[in-house]
N, C-alpha and C positions, 0 to 999 in steps of 0.2 A: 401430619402425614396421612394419606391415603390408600390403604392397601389392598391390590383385588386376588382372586385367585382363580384360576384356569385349569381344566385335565386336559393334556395334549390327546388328540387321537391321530399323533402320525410320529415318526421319527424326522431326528435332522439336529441341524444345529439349534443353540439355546438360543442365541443374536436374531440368528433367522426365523424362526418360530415366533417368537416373544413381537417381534415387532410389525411381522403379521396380522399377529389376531390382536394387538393394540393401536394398530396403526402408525404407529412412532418409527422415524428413522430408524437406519443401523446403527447409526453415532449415537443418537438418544440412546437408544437402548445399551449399547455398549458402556456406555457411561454409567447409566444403573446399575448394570452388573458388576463394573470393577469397582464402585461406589459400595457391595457388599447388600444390595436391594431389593433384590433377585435369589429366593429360595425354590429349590427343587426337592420334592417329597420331603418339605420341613430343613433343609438344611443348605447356608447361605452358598451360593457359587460362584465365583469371581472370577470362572473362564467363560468368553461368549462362545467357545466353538465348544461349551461343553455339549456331550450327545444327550440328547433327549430321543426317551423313547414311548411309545404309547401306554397311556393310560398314566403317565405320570404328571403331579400337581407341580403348577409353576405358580410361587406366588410372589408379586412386586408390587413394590412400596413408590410411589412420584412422592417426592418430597415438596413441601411446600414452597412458591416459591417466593424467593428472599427480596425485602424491600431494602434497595439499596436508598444510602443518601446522597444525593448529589449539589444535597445545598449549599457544599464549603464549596464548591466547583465555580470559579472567577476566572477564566479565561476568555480576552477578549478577538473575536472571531469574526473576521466578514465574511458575511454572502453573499456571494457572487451573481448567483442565475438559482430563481428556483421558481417550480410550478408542481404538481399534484404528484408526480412521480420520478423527479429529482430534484439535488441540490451538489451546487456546484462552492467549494468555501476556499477561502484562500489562507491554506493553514501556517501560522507563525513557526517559526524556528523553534526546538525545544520542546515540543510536541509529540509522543509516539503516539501514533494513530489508534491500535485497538490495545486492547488489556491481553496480559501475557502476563506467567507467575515473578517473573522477574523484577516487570514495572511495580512500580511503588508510586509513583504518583497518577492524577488523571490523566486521561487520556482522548481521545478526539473522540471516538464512543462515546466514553461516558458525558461527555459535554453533549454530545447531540442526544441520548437519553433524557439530560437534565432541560433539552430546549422543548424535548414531549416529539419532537420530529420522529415520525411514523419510517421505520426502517422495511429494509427486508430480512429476511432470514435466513436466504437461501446457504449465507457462507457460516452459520452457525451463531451464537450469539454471542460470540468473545469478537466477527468479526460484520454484525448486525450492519446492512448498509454500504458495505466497503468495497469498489469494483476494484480499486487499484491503489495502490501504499505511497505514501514517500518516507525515505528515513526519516528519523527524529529530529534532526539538525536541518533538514533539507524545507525550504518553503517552498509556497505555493498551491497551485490548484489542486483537490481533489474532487471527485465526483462519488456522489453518493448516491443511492438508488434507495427510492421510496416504498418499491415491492419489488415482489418477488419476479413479476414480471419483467420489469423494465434492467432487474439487476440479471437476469438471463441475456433479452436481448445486447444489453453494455457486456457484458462477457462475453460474448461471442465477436463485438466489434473489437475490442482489446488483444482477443486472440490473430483474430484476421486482420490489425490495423489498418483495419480502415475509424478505430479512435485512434487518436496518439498527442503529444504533446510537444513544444518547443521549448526548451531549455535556456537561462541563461546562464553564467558562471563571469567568475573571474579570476583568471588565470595565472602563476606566476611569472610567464613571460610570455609574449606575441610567438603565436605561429608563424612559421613560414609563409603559408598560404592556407587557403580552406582545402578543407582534405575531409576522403574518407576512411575510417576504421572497420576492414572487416576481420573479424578476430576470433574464435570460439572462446567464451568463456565458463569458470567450472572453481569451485572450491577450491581456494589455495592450500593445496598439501601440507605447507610447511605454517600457515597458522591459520588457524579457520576459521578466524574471524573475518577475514578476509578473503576478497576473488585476484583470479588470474586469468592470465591467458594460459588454454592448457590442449595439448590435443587432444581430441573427442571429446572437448569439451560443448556448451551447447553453443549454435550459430550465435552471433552479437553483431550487428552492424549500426556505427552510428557516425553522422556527418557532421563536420565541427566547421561552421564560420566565423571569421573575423570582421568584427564591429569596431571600436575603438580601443587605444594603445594610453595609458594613464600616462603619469610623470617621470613614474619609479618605475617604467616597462612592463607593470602589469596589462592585463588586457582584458578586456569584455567579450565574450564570445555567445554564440550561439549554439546550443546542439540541440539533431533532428534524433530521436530513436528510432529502427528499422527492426526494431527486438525489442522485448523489455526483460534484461537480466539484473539481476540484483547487482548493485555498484555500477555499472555499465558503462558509465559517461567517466566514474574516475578511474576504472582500471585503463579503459581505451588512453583516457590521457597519457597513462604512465607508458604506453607503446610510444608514446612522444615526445618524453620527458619532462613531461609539464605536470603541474598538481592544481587544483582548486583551490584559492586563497580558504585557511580554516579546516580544510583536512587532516585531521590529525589521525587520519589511518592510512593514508597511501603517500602524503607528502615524508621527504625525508625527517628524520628525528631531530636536527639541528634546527626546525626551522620554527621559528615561535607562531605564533598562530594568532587567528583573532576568535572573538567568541565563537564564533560557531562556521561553516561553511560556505561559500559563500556561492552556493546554487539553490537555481529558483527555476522551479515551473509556471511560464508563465503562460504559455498559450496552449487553450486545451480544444479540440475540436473532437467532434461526435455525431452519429448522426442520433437526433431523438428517436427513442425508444416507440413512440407513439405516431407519430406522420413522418418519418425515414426524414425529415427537413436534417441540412447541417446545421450546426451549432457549433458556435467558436465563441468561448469565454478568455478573456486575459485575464491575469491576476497581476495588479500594481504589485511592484516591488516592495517589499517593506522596510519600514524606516533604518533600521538599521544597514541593509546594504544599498538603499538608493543615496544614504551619508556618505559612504563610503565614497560610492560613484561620484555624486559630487561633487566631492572635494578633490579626489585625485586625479582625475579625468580631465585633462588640459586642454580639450574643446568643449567638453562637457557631451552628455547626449540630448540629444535633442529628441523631442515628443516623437518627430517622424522617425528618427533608426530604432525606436521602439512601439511602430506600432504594428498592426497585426498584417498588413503589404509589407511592410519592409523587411519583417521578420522572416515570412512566409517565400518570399523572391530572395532568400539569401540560400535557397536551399531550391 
């Protein structure tokens, strides 16, 4: 460990001061402090809005930093699209994307850690890289930003969707028709693991089409996001009584289930970070739900209702 010391000559906050004259984030420094790192005139403070006043010594400690192993790390990954300041991967089901106290096992960080792949750091280093999430059950594209620059400009296109993605899903029963959902969604009150439709909840709008109808009346569909809320595509289902084959959080509790969900990101457009050109990546289905497909898909789908016109002109 490395420890420096400092006499303040001004008052103010400890957070705010501290990360001034070291340079380091609010968060960084935050973290020090309630880490117990952080002495004021000899003695530890674990509040960042503590007051600091002139002529008092602030001394902190950076901790060394820890050599993680990621040599047990076996997870097999394709890349999709990559050049000097992204990469685009198409992540397998069972997967949570960054490290959280929860997770226990690896996670899509630490796999791109272990490839030496040069991140950013703008979203912190538990989410090193990350412009946008998918559940852990959920496959398909993500996009990762190689600095810090290019993970600015993809935020900004994510907010303003002009990035976005095409969904596929398979559904417990055929829609009526292609339909839109505009719906507010917001933390389901009654268990919060789960969303809802809620009023004053935040805007959601998402457009659902139909592609093909299986044996057993399941169905293949498509969905466009017009928002990106957490769950989005399955709560909107539930406004229509349908679930995603493999949800075992919004399908009803009688219904058995297959390994895992059976939604996938497949088409992701953007425009590059560095010459505004668009970019549209697909990510093949993976083996486990394009089996699925088929075998119970009674025309089968064929290469063209999946390719990136057909998918795109259904919406």
């Amino acid at each position: 460990m490395k420890s420096e010391k400092i006499v303040s000559n001004c008052s103010g906050r400890l957070d705010k001061l501290l990360s001034l004259e070291i340079g380091a984030s609010r968060n960084q420094v935050e973290k020090l402090i309630k880490e117990g790192l952080v002495l004021v005139d000899e003695k530890v403070i674990t509040k960042p809005s503590f007051k600091i006043l002139p002529n008092m010594s602030i001394e902190y400690t950076f901790k060394e930093a820890e050599v993680e192993d990621y040599s047990d790390i076996n997870i097999d990954i394709q890349r999709l699209y990559e050049d000097d300041d992204i990469l685009v991967i198409n992540k397998p089901p069972g997967l949570v994307v960054h490290p959280a106290p929860s997770v226990k096992e690896p996670t899509l960080v630490d796999w791109l850690r272990k490839e030496g792949i040069r991140l950013s750091t703008i979203s912190g280093e538990e989410r090193n890289g990350i412009v946008h999430r998918l559940d852990k059950d959920t496959s398909g594209a993500i996009l990762i930003a190689k600095s810090n620059f290019a993970h600015e400009v993809l935020s900004k296109q994510l907010q303003d969707r002009s990035m976005g993605r095409y969904y596929l899903a398979v559904i417990n029963y055929p829609l009526k028709s292609n339909i839109v959902v505009d719906a507010p969604i917001a933390r389901n009150p009654k268990n919060r693991l789960k969303m809802a439709i809620v009023d004053g909840g935040k805007v959601a709008k998402t457009a659902f089409s139909k592609i093909a109808i299986s044996r057993d009346e399941n169905e293949l569909i498509a969905a466009k996001l017009f928002s990106g809320r957490t769950h989005q595509i399955r709560v909107h289902l539930t406004t229509l009584n349908r679930y995603i084959l493999g949800d075992k959080l919004y399908a009803p509790k009688s219904v058995k289930h297959k390994d895992r969900i059976y939604l996938h990101a497949y088409l992701l457009y953007f425009k590059h970070p560095r010459n505004n050109e668009l970019v549209e990546v697909k990510a093949p289905l993976l083996s486990d739900m394009k089996s699925f497909i088929d075998k119970n898909f009674n025309e089968g789908i064929d290469n063209e209702k999946l390719s990136n016109k057909f998918i795109k002109e259904l919406f």
